[in-house]
N, CA, C and O atoms as CSV, one atom per row, in Angstrom:
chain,resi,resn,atom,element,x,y,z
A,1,UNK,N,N,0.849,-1.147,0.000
A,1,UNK,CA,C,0.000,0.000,0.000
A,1,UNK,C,C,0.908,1.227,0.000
A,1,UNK,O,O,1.306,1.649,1.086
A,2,UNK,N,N,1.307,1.900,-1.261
A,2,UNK,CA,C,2.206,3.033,-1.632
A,2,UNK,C,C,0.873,4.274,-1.050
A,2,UNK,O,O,-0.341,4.170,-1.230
A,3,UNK,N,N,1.691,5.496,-0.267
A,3,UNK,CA,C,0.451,6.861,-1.298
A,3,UNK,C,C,0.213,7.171,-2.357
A,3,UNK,O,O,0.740,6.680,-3.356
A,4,UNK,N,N,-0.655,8.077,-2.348
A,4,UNK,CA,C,-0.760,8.567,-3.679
A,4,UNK,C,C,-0.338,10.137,-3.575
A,4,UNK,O,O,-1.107,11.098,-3.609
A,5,UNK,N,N,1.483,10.157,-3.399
A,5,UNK,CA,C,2.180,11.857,-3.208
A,5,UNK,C,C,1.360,13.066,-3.939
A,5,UNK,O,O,1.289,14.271,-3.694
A,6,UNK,N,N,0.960,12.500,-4.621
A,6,UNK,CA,C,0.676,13.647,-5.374
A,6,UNK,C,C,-1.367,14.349,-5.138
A,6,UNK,O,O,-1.813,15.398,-5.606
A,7,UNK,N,N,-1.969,13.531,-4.475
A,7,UNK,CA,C,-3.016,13.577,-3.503
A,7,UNK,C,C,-2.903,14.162,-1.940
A,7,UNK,O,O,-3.913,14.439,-1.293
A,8,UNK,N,N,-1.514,14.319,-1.402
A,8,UNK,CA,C,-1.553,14.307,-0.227
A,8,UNK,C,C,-1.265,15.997,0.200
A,8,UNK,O,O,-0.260,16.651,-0.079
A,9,UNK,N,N,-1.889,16.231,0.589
A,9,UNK,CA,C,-0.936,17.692,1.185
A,9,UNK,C,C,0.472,17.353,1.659
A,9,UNK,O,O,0.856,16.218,1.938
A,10,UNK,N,N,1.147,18.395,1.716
A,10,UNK,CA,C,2.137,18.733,2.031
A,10,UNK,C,C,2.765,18.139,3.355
A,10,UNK,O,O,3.820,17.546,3.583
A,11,UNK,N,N,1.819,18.489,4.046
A,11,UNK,CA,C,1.958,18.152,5.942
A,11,UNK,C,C,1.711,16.608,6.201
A,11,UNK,O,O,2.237,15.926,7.081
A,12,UNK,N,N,0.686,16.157,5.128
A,12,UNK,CA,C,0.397,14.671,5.297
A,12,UNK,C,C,1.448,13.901,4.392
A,12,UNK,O,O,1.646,12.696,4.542
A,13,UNK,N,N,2.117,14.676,3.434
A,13,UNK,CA,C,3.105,13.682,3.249
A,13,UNK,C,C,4.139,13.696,3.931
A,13,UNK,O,O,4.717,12.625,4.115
A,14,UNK,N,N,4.636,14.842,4.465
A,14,UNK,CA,C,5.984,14.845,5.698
A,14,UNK,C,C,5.713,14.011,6.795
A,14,UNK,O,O,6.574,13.311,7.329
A,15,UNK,N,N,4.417,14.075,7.179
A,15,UNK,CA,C,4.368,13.310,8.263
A,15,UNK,C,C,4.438,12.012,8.019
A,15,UNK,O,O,5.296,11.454,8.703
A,16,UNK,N,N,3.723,11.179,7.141
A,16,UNK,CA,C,4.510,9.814,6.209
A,16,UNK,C,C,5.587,9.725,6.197
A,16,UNK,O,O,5.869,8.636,6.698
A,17,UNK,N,N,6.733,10.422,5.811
A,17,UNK,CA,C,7.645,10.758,5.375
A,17,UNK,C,C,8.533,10.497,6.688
A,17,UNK,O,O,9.443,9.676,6.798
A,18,UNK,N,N,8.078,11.344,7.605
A,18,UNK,CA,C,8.568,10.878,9.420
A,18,UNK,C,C,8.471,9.597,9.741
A,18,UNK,O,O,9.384,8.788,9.913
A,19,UNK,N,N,7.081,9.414,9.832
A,19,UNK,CA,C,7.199,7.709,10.272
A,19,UNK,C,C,7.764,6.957,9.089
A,19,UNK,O,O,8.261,6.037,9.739
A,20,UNK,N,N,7.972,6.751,8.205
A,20,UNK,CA,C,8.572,5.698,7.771
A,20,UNK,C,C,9.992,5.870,7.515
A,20,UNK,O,O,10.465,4.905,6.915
A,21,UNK,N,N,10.766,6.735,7.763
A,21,UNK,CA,C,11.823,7.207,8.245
A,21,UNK,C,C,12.430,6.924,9.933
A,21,UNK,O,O,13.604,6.697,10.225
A,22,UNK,N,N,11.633,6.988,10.587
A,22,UNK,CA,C,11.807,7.039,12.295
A,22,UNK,C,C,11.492,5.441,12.374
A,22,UNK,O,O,12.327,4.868,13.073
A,23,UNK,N,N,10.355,4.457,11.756
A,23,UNK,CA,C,10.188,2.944,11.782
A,23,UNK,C,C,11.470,2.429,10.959
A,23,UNK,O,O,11.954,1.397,11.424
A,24,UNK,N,N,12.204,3.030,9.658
A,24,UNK,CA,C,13.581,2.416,9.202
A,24,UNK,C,C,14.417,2.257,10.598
A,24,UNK,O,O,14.437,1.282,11.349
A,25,UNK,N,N,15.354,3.970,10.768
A,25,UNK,CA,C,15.916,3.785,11.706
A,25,UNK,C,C,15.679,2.875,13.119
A,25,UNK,O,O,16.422,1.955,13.460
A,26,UNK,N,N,14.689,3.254,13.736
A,26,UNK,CA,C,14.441,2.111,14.742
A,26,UNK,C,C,14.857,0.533,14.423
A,26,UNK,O,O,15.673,-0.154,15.038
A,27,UNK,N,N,14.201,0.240,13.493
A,27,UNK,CA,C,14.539,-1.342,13.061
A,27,UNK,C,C,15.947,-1.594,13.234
A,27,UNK,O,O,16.485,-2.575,13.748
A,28,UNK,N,N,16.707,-0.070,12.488
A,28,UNK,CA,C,18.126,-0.590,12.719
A,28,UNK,C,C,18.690,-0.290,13.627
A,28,UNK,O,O,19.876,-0.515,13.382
A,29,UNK,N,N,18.591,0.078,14.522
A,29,UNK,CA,C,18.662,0.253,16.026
A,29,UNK,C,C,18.432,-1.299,16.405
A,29,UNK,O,O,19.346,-2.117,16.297
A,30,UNK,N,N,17.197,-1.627,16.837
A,30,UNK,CA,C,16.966,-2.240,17.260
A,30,UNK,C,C,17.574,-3.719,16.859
A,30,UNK,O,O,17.985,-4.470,17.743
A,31,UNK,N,N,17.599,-4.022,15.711
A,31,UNK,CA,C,18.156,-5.224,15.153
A,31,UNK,C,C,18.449,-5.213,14.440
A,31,UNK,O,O,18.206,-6.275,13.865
A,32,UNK,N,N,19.135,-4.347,13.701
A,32,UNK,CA,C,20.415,-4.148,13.040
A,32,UNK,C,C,19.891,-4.105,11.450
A,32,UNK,O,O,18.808,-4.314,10.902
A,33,UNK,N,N,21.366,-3.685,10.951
A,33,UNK,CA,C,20.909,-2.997,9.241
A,33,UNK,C,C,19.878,-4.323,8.594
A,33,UNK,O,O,18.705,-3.988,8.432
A,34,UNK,N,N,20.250,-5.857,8.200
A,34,UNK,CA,C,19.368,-6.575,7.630
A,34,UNK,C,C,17.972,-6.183,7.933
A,34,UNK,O,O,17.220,-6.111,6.961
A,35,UNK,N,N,17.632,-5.995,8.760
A,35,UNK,CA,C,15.790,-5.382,9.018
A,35,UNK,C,C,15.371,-4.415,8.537
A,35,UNK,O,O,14.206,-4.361,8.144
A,36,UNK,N,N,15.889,-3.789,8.478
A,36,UNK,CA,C,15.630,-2.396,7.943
A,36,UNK,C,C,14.921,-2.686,6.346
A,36,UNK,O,O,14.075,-1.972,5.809
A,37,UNK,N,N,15.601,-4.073,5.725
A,37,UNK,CA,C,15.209,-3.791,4.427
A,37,UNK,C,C,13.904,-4.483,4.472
A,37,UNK,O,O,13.222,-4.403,3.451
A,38,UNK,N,N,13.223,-5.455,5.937
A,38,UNK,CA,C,11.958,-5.719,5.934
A,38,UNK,C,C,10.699,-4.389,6.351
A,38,UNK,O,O,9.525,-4.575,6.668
A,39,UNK,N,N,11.284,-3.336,6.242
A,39,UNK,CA,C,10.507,-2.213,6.559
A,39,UNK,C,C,9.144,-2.168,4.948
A,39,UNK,O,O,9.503,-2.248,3.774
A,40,UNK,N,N,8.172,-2.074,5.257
A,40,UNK,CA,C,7.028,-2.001,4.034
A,40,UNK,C,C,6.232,-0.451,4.430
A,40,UNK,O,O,6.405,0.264,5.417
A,41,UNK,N,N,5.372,-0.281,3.326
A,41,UNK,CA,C,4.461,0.821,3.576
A,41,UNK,C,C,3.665,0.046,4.240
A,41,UNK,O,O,3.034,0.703,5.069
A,42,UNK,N,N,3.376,-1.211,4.249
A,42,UNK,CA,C,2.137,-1.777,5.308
A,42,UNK,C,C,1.719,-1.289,6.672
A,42,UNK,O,O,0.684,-0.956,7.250
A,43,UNK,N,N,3.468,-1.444,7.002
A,43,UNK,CA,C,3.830,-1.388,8.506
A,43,UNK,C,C,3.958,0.323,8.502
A,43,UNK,O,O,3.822,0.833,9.614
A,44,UNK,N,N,4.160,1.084,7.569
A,44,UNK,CA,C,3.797,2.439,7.622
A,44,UNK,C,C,2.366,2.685,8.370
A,44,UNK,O,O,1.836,3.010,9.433
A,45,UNK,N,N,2.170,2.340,7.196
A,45,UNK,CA,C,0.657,2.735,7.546
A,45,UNK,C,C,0.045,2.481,9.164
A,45,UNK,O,O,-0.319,3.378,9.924
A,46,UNK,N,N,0.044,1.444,9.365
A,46,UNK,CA,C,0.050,0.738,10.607
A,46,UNK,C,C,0.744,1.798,11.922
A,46,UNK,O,O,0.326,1.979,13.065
A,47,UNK,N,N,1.599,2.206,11.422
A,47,UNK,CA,C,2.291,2.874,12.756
A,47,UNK,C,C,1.197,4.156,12.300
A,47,UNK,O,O,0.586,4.588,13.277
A,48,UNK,N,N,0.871,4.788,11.076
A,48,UNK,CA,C,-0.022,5.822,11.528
A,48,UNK,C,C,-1.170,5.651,11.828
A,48,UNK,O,O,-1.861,6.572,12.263
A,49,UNK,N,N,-1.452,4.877,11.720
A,49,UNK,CA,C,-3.095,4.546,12.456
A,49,UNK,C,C,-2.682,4.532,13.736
A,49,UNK,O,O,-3.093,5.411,14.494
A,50,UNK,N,N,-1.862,3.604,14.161
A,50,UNK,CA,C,-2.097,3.463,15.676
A,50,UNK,C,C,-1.579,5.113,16.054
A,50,UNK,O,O,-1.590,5.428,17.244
A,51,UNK,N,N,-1.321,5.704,15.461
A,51,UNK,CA,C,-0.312,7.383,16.198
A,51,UNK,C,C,-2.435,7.623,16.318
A,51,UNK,O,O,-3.160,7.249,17.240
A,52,UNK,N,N,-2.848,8.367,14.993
A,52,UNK,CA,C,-3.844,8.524,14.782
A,52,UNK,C,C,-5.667,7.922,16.258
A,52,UNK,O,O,-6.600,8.502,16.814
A,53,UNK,N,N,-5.069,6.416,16.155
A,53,UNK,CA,C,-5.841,6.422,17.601
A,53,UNK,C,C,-5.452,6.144,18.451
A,53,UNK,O,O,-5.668,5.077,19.026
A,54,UNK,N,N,-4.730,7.046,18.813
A,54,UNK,CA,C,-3.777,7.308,20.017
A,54,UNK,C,C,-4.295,9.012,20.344
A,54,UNK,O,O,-4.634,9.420,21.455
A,55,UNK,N,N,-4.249,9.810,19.117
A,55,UNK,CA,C,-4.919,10.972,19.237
A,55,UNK,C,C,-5.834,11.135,19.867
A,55,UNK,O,O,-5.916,12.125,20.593
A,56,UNK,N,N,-7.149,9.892,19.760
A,56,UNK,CA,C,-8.325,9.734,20.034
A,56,UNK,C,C,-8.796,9.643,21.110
A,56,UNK,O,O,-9.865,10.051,21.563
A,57,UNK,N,N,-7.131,8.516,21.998
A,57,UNK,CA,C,-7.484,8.133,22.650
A,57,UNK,C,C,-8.396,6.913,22.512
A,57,UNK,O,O,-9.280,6.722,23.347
A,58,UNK,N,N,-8.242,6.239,21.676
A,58,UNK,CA,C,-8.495,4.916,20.929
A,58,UNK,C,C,-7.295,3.828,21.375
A,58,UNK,O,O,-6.090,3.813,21.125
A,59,UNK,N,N,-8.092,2.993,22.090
A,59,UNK,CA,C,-6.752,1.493,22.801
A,59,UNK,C,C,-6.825,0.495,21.476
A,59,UNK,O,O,-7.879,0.300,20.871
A,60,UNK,N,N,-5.987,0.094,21.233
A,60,UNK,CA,C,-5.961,-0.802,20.230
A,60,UNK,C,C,-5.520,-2.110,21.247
A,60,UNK,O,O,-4.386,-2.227,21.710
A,61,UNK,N,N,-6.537,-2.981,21.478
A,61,UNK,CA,C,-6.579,-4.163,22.241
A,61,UNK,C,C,-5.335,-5.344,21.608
A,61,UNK,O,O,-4.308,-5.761,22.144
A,62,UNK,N,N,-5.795,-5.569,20.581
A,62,UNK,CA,C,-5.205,-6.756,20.110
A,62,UNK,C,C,-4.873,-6.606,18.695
A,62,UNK,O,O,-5.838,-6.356,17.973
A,63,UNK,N,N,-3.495,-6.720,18.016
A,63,UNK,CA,C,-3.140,-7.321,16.643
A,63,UNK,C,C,-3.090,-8.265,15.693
A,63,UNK,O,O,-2.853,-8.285,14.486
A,64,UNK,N,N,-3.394,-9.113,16.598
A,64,UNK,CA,C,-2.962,-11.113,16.278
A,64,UNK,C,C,-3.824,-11.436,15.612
A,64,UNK,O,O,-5.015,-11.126,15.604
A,65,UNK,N,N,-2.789,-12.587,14.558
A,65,UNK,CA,C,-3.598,-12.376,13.310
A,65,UNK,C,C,-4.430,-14.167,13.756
A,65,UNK,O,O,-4.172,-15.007,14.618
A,66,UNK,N,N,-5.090,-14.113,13.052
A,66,UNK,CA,C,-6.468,-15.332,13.757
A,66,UNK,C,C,-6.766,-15.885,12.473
A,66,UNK,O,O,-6.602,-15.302,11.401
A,67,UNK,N,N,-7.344,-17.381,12.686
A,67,UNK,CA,C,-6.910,-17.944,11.893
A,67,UNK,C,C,-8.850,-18.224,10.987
A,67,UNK,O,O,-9.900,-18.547,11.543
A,68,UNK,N,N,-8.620,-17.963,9.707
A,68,UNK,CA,C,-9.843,-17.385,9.443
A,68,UNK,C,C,-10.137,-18.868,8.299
A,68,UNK,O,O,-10.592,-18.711,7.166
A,69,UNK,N,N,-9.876,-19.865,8.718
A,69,UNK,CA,C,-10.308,-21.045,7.676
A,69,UNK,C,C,-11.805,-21.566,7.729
A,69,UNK,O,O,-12.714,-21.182,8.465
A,70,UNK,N,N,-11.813,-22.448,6.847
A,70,UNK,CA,C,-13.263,-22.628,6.685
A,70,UNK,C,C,-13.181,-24.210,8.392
A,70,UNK,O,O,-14.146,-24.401,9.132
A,71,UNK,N,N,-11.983,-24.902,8.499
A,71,UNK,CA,C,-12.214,-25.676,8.984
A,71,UNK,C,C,-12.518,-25.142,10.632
A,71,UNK,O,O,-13.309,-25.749,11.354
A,72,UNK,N,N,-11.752,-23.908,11.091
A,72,UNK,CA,C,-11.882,-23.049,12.186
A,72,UNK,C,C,-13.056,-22.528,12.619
A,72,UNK,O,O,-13.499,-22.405,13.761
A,73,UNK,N,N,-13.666,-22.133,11.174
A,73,UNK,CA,C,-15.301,-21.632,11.612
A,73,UNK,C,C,-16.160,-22.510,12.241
A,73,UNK,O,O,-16.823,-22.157,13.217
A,74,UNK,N,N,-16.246,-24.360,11.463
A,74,UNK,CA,C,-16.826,-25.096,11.711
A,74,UNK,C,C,-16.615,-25.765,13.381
A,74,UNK,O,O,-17.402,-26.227,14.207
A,75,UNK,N,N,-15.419,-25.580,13.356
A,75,UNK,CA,C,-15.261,-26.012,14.931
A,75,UNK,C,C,-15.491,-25.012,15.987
A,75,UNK,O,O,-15.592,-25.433,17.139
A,76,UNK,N,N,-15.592,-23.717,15.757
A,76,UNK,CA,C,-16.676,-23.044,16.622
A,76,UNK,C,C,-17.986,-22.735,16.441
A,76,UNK,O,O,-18.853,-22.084,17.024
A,77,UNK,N,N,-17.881,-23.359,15.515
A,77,UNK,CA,C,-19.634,-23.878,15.635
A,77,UNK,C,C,-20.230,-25.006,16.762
A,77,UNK,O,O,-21.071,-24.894,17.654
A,78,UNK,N,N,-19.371,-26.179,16.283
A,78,UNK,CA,C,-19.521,-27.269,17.550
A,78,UNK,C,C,-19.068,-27.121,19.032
A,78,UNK,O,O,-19.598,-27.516,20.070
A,79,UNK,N,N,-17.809,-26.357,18.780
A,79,UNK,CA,C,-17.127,-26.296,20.332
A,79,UNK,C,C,-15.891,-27.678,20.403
A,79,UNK,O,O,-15.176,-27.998,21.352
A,80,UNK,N,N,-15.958,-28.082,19.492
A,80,UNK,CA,C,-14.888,-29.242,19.574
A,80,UNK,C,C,-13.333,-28.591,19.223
A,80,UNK,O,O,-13.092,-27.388,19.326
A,81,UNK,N,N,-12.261,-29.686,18.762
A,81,UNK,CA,C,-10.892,-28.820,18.694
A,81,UNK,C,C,-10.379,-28.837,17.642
A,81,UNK,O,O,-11.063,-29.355,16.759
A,82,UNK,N,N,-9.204,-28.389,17.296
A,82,UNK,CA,C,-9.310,-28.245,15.327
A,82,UNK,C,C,-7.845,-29.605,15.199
A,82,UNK,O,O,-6.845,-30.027,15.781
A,83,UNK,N,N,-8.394,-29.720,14.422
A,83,UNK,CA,C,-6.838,-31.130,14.115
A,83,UNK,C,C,-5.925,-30.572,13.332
A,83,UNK,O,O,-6.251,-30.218,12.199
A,84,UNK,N,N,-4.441,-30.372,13.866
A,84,UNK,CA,C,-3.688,-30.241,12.982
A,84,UNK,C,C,-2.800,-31.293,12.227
A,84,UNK,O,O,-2.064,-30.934,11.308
């Protein structure tokens, strides 16, 4: 998920421009230059939403990604356990 620079004001693209700049560096801080090149606009984005409801005052409970199969649905339907 790229912007679209040329849609954005000025202020909304610097501020893009910050976080995905400040999420590079960190990475390489944190765990060194190889990470840095797993940095995406995904995870952009992501850090501005959560800035965004944080503004709000919006808790973001949970991230975890859940497992959305057809065989998962059926077993909470019954209540039984899923076979791996």
């Amino acid at each position: 998920m790229r912007p679209l620079e040329g849609q954005l004001r000025v202020c909304e693209l610097e501020a893009y421009k910050a976080v995905y700049c400040g999420l590079c560096r960190q990475l390489g801080q944190s765990f060194g230059l190889p990470a840095r090149f797993t940095l995406s606009y995904d995870a952009s984005f992501l850090a501005l939403l959560g800035l965004a409801l944080a503004e709000e005052n919006c808790d973001v409970i949970s991230l975890r990604e859940r497992d959305e199969s057809l065989e998962s649905y059926y077993v909470s339907l019954i209540g039984g356990q899923k076979n791996d």
